[in-house]
C-alpha positions as CSV (number, residue, x, y, z in Angstrom):
1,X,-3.2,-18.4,-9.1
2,X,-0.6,-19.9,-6.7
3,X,-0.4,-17.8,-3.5
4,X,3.2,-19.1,-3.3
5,X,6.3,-16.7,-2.4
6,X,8.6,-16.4,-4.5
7,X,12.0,-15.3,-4.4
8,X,12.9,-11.8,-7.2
9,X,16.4,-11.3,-7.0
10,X,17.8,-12.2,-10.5
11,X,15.5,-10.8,-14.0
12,X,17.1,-11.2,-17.3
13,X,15.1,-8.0,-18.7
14,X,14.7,-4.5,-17.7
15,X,11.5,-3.0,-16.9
16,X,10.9,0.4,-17.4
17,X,8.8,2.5,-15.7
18,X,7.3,5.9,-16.3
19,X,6.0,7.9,-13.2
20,X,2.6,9.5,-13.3
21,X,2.8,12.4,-10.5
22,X,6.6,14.2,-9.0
23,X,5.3,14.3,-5.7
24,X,7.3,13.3,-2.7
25,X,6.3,9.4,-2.4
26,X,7.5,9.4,-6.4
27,X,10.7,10.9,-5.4
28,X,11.4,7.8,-2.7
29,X,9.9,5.7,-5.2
30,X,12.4,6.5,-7.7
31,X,14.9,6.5,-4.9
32,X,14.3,2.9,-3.5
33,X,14.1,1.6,-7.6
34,X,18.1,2.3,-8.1
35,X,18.5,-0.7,-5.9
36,X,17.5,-2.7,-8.3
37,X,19.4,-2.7,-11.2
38,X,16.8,-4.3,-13.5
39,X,14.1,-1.8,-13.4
40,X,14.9,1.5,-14.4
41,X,12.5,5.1,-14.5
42,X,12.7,6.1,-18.2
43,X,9.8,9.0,-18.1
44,X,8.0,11.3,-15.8
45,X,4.7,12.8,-16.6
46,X,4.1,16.2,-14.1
47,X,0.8,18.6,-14.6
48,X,3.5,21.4,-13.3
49,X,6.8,22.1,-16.3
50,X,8.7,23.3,-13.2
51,X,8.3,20.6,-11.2
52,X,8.1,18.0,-13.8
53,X,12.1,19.7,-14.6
54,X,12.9,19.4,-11.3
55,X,12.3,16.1,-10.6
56,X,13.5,14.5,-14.1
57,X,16.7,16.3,-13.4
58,X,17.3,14.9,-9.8
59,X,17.0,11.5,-11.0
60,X,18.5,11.9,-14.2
61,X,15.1,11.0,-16.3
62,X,15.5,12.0,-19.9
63,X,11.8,11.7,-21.3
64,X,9.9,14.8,-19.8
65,X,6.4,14.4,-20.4
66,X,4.1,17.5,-20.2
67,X,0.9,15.8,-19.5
68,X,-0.6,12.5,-18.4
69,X,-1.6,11.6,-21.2
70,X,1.5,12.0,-23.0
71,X,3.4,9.5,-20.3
72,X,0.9,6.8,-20.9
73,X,1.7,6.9,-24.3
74,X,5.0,6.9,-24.5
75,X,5.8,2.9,-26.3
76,X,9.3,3.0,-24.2
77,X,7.2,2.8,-21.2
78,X,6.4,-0.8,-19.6
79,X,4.5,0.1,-16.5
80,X,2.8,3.2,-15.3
81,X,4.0,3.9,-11.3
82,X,0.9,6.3,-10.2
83,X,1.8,8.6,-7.8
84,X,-0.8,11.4,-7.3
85,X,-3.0,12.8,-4.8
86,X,-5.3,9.6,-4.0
87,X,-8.6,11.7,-5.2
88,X,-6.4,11.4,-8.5
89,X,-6.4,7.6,-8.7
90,X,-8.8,6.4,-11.0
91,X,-8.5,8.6,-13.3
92,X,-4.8,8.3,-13.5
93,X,-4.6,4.5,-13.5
94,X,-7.7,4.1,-15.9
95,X,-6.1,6.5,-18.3
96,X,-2.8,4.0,-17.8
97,X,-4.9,0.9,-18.5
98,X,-6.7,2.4,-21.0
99,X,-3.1,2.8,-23.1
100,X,-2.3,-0.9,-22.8
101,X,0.0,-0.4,-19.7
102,X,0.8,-2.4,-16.8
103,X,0.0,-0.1,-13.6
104,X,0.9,0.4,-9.6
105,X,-1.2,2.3,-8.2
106,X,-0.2,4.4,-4.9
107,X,-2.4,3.1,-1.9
108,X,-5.0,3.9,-1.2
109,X,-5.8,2.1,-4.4
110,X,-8.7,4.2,-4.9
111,X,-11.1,6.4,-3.0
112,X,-13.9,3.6,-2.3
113,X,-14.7,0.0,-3.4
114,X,-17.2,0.4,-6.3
115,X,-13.9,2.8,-8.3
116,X,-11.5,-0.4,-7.3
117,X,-13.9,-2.5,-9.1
118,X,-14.4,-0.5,-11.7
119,X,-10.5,-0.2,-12.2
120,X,-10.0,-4.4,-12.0
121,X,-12.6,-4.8,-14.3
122,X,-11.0,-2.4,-17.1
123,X,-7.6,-4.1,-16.5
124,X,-8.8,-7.5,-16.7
125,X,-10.7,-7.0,-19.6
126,X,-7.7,-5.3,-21.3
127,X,-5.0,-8.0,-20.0
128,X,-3.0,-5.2,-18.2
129,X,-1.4,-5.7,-15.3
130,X,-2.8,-3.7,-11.8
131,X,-1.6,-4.2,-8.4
132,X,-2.0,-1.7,-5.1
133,X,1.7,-0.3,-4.3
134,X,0.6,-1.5,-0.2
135,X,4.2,-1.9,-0.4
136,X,4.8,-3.0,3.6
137,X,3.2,-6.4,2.2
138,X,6.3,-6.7,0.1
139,X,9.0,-6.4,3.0
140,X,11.4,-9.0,4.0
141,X,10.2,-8.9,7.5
142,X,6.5,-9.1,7.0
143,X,7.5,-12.0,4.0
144,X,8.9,-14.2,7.3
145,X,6.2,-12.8,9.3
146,X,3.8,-14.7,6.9
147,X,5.5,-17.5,6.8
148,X,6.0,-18.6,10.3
149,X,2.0,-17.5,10.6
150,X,1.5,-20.0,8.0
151,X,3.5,-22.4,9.2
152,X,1.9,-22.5,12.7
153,X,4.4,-21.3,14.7
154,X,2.2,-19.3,17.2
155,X,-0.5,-21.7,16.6
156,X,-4.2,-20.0,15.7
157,X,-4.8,-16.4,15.1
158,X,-6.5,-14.9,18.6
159,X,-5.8,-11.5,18.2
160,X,-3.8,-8.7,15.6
161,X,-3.4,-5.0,17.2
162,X,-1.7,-2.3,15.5
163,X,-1.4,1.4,15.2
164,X,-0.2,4.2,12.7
165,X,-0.3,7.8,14.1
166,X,1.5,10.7,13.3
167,X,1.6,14.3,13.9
168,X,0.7,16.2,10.8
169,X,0.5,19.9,10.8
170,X,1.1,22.8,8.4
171,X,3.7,21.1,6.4
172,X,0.5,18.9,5.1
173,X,-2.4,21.0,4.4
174,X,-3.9,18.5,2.2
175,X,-4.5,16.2,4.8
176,X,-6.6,18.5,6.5
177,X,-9.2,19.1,3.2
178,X,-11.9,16.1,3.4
179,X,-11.9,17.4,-1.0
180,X,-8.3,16.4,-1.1
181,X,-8.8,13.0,0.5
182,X,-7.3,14.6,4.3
183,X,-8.2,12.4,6.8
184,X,-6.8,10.1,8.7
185,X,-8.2,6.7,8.0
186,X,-7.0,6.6,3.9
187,X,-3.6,8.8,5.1
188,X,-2.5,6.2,7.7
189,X,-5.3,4.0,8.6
190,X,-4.7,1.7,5.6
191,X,-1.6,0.4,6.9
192,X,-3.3,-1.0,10.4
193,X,-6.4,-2.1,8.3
194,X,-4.7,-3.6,5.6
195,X,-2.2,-5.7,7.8
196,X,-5.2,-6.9,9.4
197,X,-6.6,-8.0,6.2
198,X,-3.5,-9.8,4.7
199,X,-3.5,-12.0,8.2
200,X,-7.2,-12.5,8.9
201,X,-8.9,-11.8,5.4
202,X,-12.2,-9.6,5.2
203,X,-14.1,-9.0,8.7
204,X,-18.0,-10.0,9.3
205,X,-18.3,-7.7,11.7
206,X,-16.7,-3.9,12.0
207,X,-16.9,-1.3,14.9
208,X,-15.3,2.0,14.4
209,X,-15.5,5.5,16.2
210,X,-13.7,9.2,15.3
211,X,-12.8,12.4,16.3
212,X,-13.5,14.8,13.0
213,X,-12.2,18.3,12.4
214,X,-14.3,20.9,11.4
215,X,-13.2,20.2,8.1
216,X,-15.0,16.6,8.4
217,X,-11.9,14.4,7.8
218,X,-11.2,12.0,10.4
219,X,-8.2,12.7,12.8
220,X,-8.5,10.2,15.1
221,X,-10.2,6.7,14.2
222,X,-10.5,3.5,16.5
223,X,-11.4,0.5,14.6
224,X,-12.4,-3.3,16.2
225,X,-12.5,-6.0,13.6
226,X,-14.3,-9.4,14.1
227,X,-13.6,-12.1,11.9
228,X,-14.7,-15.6,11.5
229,X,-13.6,-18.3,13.7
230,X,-13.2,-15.5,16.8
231,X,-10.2,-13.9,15.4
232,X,-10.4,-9.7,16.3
233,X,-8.3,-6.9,15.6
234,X,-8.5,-3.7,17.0
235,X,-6.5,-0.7,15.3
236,X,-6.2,2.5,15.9
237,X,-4.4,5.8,13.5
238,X,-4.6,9.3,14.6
239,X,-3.1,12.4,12.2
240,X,-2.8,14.3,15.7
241,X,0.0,12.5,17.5
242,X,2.9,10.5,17.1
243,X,2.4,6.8,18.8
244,X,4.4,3.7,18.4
245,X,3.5,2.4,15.5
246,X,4.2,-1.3,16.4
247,X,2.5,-4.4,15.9
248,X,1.3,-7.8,17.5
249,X,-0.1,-10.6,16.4
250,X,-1.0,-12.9,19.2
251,X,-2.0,-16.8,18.7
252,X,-2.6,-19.8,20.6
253,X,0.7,-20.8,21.0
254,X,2.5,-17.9,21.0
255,X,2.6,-14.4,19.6
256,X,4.8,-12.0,17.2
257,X,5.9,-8.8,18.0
258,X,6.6,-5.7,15.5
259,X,8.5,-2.9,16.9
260,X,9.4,0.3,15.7
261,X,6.9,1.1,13.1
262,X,5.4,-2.8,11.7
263,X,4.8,-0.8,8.1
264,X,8.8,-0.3,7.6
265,X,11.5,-2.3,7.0
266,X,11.7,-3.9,10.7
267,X,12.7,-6.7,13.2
268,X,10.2,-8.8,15.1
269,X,10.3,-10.9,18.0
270,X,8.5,-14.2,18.2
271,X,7.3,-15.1,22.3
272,X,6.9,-18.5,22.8
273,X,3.6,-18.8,24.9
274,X,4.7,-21.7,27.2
275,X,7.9,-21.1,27.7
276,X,8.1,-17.5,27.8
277,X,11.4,-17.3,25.6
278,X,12.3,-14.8,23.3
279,X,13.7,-15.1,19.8
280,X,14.4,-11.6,18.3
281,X,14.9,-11.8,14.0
282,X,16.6,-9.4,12.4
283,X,15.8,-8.3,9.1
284,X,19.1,-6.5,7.7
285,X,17.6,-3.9,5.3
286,X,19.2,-1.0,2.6
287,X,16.9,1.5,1.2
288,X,13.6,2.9,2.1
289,X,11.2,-0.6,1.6
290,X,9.5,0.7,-1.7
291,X,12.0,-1.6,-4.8
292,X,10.1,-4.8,-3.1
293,X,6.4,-4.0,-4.7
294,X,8.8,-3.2,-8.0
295,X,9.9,-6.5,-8.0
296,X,6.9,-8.2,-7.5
297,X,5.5,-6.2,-10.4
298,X,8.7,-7.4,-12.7
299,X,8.1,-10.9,-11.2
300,X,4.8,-11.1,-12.2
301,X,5.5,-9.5,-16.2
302,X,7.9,-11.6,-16.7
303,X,6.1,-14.7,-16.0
304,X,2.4,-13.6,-17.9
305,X,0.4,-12.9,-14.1
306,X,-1.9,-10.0,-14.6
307,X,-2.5,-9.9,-10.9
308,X,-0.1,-10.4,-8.2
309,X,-1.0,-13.5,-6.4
310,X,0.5,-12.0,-3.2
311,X,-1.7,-8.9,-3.5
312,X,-4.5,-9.4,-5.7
313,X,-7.0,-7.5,-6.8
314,X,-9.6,-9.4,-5.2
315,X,-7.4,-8.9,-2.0
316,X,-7.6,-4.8,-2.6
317,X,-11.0,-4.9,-3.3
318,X,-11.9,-6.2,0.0
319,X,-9.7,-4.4,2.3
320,X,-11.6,-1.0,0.0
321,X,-14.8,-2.5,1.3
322,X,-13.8,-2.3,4.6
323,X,-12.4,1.1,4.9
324,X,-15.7,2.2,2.9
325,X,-18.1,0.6,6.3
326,X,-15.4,2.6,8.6
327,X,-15.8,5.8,6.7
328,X,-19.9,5.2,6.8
329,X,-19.8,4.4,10.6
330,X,-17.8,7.4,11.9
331,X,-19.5,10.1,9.4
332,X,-16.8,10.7,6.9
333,X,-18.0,11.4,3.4
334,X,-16.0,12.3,0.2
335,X,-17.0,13.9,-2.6
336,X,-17.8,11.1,-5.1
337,X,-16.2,11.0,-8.5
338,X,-17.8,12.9,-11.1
């Protein structure tokens, strides 16, 4: 597959998309999609009649299903958005694939690397499309970010540093439940670790340390990456406090800077090394961020790819890999499937 970017502003068909969960990312979801006036939300599957209601109502969604099974079924549906819990993955997304439809799944794609192989071996063999909905990969910043890396600009890769923390507290209860998938490292530590991954690939070597609750999720997790030909990153996510949330990627000849928050839509500043200069891009941006993972999906329907070859699965799978040798190394263990 070409690992090519592509430009997906103009589709000639609509796709339509059923949404497996009426939680709060499926309401921005939903939000973000009416920017895009080629993909439309034509059915909403909910556990929960009231909320299921609810949210059909507030985004105008006529097809109402009761169950998860139902949505999947439903032949006016092209591609399954799944937007539970992330214990709730698999299940979700193999009961999508299972049905014949294309899927995006919520990140974390699932809750370790052998259920992400499981579910990209089920979709291959049934010629559905899957992708991970990591949507920051999909942003108009971090699309010229990856460009001007590839391009040389800053010269070879030295260094990538970047944290996610936030303050969580009662408002997110779930976080907190280690049988709920709380922790930090899947919450917000997939951002840092998967930005790492889309510039420097899969590590050889990983060093992590955490703070756990009583509960025995993580809620503070350091993390050093070593990859081959020198190239480290060191990341850092903590559910107990708000930090920066910025970026850097530093090279040889110069280095990138992400600030506010690298994982939204953002501006960067390029340093040149030599000079010292400064050269600040702005990224104008409308809406939340989450229509650009949409529109690779449609991208990639409407020319036959089963895989994104921005994200693929082989892509996910690795970055799953990691987070699993982090969640062995600083003592966090979730209740396996089944």
């Amino acid at each position: 597959m070409s690992t090519q970017e592509h430009d997906t502003t103009a589709h000639s068909e609509t796709i339509r998309w059923g949404v497996l969960g009426a939680g709060g990312i499926a309401a921005e979801f939903c939000t973000d999609l009416q920017h895009l006036p080629d993909h439309h939300v034509v059915a909403v599957g909910a556990r929960s009649s009231g909320t299921n209601t609810a949210f059909a109502d507030r985004f105008n969604i006529a097809r109402r299903h009761p169950s998860y099974e139902e949505l999947v079924a439903d032949p006016d549906v092209d591609v399954v958005y799944v937007a539970t819990p992330h214990p709730q993955h698999f299940d979700a997304a193999m009961l999508a694939i299972e049905a014949g439809k294309h899927v995006l799944v919520e990140k974390p794609f699932t809750m370790n690397a052998a259920d992400s192989r499981l579910l990209a071996g089920a979709a291959r063999a049934r010629g559905t499309f899957l992708m991970e909905a990591m949507w920051t990969w999909f942003l108009p910043h971090i699309v010229q970010i990856r460009q001007l890396v590839n391009s040389g600009r800053i010269g070879k890769i030295v260094t990538v540093t970047a944290e996610f923390g936030e303050q969580f507290g009662a408002d997110s209860p779930r976080a907190f439940v280690l049988e709920q998938g709380g922790g930090a490292l899947l919450d917000i530590g997939i951002y840092p670790v998967s930005f790492a991954a889309m510039l420097l690939g899969q590590p050889t070597d990983i060093i992590a340390a955490a703070d756990l609750s009583r509960g025995g999720v993580d809620v503070t997790t350091s993390i050093i990456l070593r990859h081959s030909g020198g190239a480290h990153a060191v990341l850092n996510t903590t559910m107990l406090a708000g930090t920066r949330n910025g970026a850097c990627i530093t090279g040889t000849l110069g280095r990138i800077e992400i600030e506010p928050e690298f994982f939204r839509p953002s501006s960067f500043e390029i340093i040149d090394t030599a000079t010292g200069t400064r050269e600040r891009v702005s990224v104008p941006h409308v809406g939340g961020g989450l229509r650009h993972q949409a529109n690779e999906v449609g991208r990639c329907l409407r020319t036959g790819l089963t895989e994104s070859p921005i994200l693929p699965l082989t892509k996910t799978i690795s970055i799953m890999e990691t987070i699993d040798e982090i969640a062995r190394q600083i003592g966090l263990h979730y209740p396996q499937r089944g």
